[in-house]
C-alpha positions, 0 to 999 in steps of 0.5 A: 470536441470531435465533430461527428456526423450521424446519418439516419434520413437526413446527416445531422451534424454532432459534436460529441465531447470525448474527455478522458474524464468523461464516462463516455471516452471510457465506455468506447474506449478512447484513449488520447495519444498524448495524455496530458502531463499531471503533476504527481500530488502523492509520493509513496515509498516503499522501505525495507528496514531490515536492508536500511534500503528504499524499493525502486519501482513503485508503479501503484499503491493501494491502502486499505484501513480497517477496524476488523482483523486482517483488515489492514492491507496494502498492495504495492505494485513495482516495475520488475522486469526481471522479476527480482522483487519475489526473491529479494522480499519474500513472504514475511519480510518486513516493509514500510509504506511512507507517503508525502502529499503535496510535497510535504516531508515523508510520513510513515502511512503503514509498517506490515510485512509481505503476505503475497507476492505476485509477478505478471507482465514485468511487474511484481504486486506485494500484498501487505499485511500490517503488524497488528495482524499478529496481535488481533488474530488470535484471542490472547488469554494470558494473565499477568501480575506485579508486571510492568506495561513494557513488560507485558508488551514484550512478552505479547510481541516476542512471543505472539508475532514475528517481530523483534522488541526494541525498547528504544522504539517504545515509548509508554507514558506510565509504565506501572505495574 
């Protein structure tokens, strides 16, 4: 609490509550010197499988699910002050979003690649795209016959996306033809 005083005809002693949290600090722009430790409740990780490498730097990141095509969409912020980011993950580098709430282990939150990259005031945002985008941008009219489930999905991802097939990433629980 801050006592202030306010004089119209007569001082009336006031005590105005300027919390952070509270719509009023925002709105005048208080700021405490000493901001109050918080424990950290949400881990991101940002991962490069193509280097088996970790991103340093996350500062931000913001995910956003969508049903619609182009709707799933990620912006990682990262501390570059030498803006590096840009050349080491350009446009149409593979990236893993890996998040752990609350201290539980690593889980893979989205895998896409980068679609934009931006640098400003030492940091670099990289807009990501997820890798479903490839599939749902376009309306696929092929027909297969006598094929196998695999096959048909090796044939979709080579040849309508930018990835590489692993079989050994696949699991289809009945592969018939």
């Amino acid at each position: 609490m801050i006592p202030v005083s306010f004089r119209f005809d007569e001082a009336i002693p006031l005590a105005v509550d300027l919390r952070p949290s509270l719509p009023l600090s925002e709105f005048f722009g208080v700021r405490p010197l000493f901001p109050a430790k918080t424990e950290r409740a949400t881990v991101w990780k940002l991962y490069a499988p193509t280097t088996a490498a970790w991103v340093p730097g996350i500062l931000d990141c913001y995910v956003q699910d969508a049903f619609s095509r182009f709707g799933r969409t990620a912006e990682v912020r990262i501390y570059d002050p030498d803006s590096t980011i840009e050349q080491i993950y350009p446009r149409d580098t593979p990236l893993e979003l890996w998040v752990s709430e609350r201290g539980s282990p690593l889980a893979l939150r989205m895998g896409g690649f980068v679609s934009k990259v931006t640098t400003d005031a030492g940091t670099t945002t990289l807009k990501l795209l997820a890798h479903d985008f490839w599939i749902r941008r376009r309306a696929v009219f092929k027909t297969y016959s006598s094929q196998t489930v695999s096959a048909i999905l090796e044939d979709l991802i080579t040849t309508l996306t930018p990835l590489e097939w692993n079989p050994a990433l696949v699991s289809i629980t009945y592969d018939r033809t």
